[in-house]
C-alpha positions as CSV (number, residue, x, y, z in Angstrom):
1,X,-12.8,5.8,-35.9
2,X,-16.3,5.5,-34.8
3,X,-18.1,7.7,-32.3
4,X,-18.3,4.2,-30.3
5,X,-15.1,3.3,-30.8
6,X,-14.1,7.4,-29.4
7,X,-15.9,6.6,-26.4
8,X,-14.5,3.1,-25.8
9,X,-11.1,4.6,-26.3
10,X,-11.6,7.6,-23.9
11,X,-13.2,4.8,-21.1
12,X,-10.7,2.7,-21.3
13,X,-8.4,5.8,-20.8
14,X,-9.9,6.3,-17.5
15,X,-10.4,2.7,-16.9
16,X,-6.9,2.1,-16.6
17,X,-6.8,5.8,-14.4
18,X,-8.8,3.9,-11.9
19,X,-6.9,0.9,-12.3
20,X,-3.6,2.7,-11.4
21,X,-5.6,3.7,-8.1
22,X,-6.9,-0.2,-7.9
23,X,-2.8,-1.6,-8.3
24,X,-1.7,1.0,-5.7
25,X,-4.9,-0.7,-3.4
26,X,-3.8,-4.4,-3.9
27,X,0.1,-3.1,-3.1
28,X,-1.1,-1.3,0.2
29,X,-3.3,-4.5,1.2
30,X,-0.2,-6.9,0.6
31,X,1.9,-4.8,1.8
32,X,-0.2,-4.4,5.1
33,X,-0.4,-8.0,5.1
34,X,3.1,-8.9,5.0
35,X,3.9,-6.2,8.1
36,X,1.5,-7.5,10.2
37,X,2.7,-11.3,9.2
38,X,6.2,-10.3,10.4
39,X,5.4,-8.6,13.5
40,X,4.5,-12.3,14.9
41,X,5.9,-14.8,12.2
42,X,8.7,-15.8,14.9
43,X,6.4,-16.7,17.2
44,X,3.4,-18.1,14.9
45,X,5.1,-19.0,11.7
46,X,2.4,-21.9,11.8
47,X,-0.2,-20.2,11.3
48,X,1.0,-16.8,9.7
49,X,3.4,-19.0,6.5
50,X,0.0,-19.4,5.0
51,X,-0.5,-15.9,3.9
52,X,3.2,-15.7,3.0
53,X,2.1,-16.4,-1.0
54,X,-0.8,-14.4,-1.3
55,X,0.5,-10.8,0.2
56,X,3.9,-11.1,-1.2
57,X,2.2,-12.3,-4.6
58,X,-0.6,-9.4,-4.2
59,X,2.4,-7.0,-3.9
60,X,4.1,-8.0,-7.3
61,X,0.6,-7.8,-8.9
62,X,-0.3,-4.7,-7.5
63,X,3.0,-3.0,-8.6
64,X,2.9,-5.0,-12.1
65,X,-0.7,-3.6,-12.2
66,X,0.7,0.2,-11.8
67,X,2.8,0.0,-14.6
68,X,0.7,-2.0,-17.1
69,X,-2.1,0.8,-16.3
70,X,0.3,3.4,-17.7
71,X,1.2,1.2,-20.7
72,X,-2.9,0.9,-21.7
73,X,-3.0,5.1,-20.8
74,X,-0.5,5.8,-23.4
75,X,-1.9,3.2,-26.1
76,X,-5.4,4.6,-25.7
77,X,-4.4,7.8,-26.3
78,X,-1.9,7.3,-29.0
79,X,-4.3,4.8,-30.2
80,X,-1.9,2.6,-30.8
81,X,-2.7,-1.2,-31.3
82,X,0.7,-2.8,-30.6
83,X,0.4,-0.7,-27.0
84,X,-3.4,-1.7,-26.2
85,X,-2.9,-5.5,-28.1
86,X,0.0,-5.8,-25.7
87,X,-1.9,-3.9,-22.6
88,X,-4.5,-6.4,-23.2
89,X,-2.5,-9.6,-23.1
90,X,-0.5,-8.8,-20.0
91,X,-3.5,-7.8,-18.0
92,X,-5.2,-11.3,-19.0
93,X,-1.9,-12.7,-17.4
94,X,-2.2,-11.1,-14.3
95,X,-6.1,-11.6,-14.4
96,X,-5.4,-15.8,-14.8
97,X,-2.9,-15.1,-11.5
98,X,-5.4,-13.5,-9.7
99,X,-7.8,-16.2,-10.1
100,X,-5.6,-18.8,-9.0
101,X,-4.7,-17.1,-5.9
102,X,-7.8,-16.2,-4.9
103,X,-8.7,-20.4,-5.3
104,X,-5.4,-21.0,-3.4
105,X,-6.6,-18.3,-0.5
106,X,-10.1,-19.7,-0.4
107,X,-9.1,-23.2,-0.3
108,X,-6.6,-22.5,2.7
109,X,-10.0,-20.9,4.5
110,X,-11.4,-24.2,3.9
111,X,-8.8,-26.4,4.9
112,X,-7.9,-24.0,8.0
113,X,-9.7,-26.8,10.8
114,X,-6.2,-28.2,10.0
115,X,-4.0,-26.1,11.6
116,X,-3.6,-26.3,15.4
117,X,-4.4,-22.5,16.8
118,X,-4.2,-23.9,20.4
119,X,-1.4,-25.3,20.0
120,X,0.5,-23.2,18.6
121,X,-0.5,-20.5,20.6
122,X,-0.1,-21.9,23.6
123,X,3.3,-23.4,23.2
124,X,4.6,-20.4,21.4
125,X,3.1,-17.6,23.3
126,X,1.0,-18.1,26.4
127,X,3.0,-20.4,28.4
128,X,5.9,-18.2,28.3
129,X,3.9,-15.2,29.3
130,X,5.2,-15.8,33.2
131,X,9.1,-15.8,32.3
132,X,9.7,-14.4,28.5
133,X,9.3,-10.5,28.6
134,X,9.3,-10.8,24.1
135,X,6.6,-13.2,24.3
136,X,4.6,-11.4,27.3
137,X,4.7,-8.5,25.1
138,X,2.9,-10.0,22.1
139,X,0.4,-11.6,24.2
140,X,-0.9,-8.6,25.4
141,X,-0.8,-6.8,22.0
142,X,-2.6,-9.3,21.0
143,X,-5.1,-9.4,23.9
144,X,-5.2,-5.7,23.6
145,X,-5.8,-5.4,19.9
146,X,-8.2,-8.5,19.1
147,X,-9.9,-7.7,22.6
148,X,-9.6,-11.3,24.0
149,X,-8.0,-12.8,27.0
150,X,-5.8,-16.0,27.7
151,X,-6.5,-18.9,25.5
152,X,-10.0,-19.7,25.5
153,X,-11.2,-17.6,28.9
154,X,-9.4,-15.2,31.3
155,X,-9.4,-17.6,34.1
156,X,-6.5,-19.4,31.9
157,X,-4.0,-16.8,33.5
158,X,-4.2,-18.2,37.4
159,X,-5.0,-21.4,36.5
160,X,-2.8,-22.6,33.8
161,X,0.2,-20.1,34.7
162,X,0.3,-20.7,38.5
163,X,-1.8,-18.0,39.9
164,X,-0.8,-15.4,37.5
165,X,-3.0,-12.4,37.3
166,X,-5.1,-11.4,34.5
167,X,-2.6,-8.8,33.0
168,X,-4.4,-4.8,32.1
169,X,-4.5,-5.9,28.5
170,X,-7.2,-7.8,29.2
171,X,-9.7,-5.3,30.0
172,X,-8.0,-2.1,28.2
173,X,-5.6,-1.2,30.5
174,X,-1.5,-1.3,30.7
175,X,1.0,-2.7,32.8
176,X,1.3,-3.5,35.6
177,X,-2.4,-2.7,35.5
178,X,-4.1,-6.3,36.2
179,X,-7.9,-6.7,35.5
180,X,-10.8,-8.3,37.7
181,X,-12.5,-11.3,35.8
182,X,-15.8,-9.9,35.7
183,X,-14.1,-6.8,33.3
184,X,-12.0,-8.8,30.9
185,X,-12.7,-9.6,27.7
186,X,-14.3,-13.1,27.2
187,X,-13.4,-14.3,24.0
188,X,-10.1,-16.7,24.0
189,X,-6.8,-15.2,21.7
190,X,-7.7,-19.0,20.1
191,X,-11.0,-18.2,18.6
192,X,-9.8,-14.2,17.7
193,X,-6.6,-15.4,16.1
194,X,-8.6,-17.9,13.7
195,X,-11.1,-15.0,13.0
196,X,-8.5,-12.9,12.3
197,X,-6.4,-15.5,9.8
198,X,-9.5,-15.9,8.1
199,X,-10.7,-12.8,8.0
200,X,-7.6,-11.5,6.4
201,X,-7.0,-14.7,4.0
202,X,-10.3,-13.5,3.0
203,X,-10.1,-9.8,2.3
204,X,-6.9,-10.9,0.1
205,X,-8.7,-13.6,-2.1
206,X,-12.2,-11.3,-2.3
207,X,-9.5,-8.3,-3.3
208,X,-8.5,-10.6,-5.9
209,X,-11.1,-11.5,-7.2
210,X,-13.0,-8.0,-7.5
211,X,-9.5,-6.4,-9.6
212,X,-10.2,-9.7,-11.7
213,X,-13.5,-8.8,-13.0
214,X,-12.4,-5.1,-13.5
215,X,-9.3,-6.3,-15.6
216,X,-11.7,-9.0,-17.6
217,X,-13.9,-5.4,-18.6
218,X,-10.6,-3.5,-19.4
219,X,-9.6,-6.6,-21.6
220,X,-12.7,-6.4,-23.7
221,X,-12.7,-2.9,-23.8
222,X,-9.0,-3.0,-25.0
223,X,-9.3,-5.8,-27.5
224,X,-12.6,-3.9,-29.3
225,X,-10.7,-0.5,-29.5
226,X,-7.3,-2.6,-30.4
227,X,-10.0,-4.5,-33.6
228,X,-11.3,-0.7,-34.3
229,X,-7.8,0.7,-34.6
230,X,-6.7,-2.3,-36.9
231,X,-9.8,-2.0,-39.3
232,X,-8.8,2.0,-39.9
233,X,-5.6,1.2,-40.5
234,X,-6.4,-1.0,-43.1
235,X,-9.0,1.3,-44.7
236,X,-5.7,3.4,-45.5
237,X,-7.0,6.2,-43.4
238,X,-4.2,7.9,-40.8
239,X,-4.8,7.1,-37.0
């Protein structure tokens, strides 16, 4: 073998070190993404079934990712082409998956104006604040977390809810804590949830997408040692 076919071997040996680290990353995003999904899917399953598919499809990928990265490890080193020829085959699988969910993602961005934040969070969440302690309890995690207040302005709380005051979580504080208007936060939970479903809709389609282009390289570099390994072997000399 070739002194350029050496170093392709020993870079796609620590390609595929760096895409073990890069399966664990897609893993930890999904998996991030499907716990924060659940911790209000009860309440917004409207809006939060949309990233259903791509975080619990990211977490297959990224855990199929791990253990393909070992297979292409072991075939660089052993330099064996069945190992990287098969390495090399399954990551353009999981690269053509990739690529479609990251369409999928992006095109759910675009098509978001469809889905009916107000409502939903209105219906689901805010006008139970007064009587549900569950639902209270979300809205001011929520409040608290994407540092807004009510559903488009903090005056919604006494004038949609009968008077109610603006809760602590408004301004940074916790119950029974209440906060003046002047202090809260004036974004709407409306406008922060949409940032936030596109946002993360997003990060998982641009996470995608950036793995893609790294497995497309590893690909190449696999199928050129996998053609070196093959044209030694049938020169007769030993590998």
């Amino acid at each position: 073998m070739g002194c350029g076919m050496g170093v392709i071997k020993y870079l796609l040996f620590i390609f595929n070190f760096i895409f073990v680290l890069c399966g664990l990353a897609i893993l930890v995003v999904g998996v991030l993404v499907q716990l924060g999904k659940q911790n209000y899917s009860e309440h917004l399953e409207d809006i939060t079934s949309n990233l259903t598919l791509p975080a619990v499809t990211l977490i297959v990928i990224g855990s199929i990712i791990f253990i393909i990265a070992f297979l292409g490890c072991c075939g660089a080193i052993r330099e064996s082409h069945c190992m990287i020829v098969t390495f090399a085959c399954l990551l353009l699988t999981i690269l053509i998956i990739q690529v479609a969910i990251s369409i999928y993602v992006f095109v759910v961005v675009k098509n978001s104006g469809e889905i009916d934040f107000r409502k939903i969070y209105t219906e689901n969440l805010f006008m139970k604040y007064p009587t549900n302690t569950e639902e209270k309890d979300i809205v001011n995690t929520i409040q608290d977390k994407l540092k807004c207040c009510g559903i488009d302005r903090p005056q919604d709380f006494p004038l949609i809810l009968h008077e109610t005051s603006i809760p602590g979580s408004c301004c940074g504080k916790k119950e029974p804590d209440t906060c003046d208007q002047q202090h809260s936060y004036e974004t709407g939970c409306v406008i922060a949830l949409e940032d936030l479903f596109k946002s993360a809709l997003t990060v998982l389609g641009g996470v995608a997408l950036g793995i893609a282009a790294a497995e497309l390289i590893g690909i190449i570099f696999a199928l050129c040692l996998a053609n070196s390994i093959k044209n030694v072997e049938r020169r007769g000399y030993s590998v």
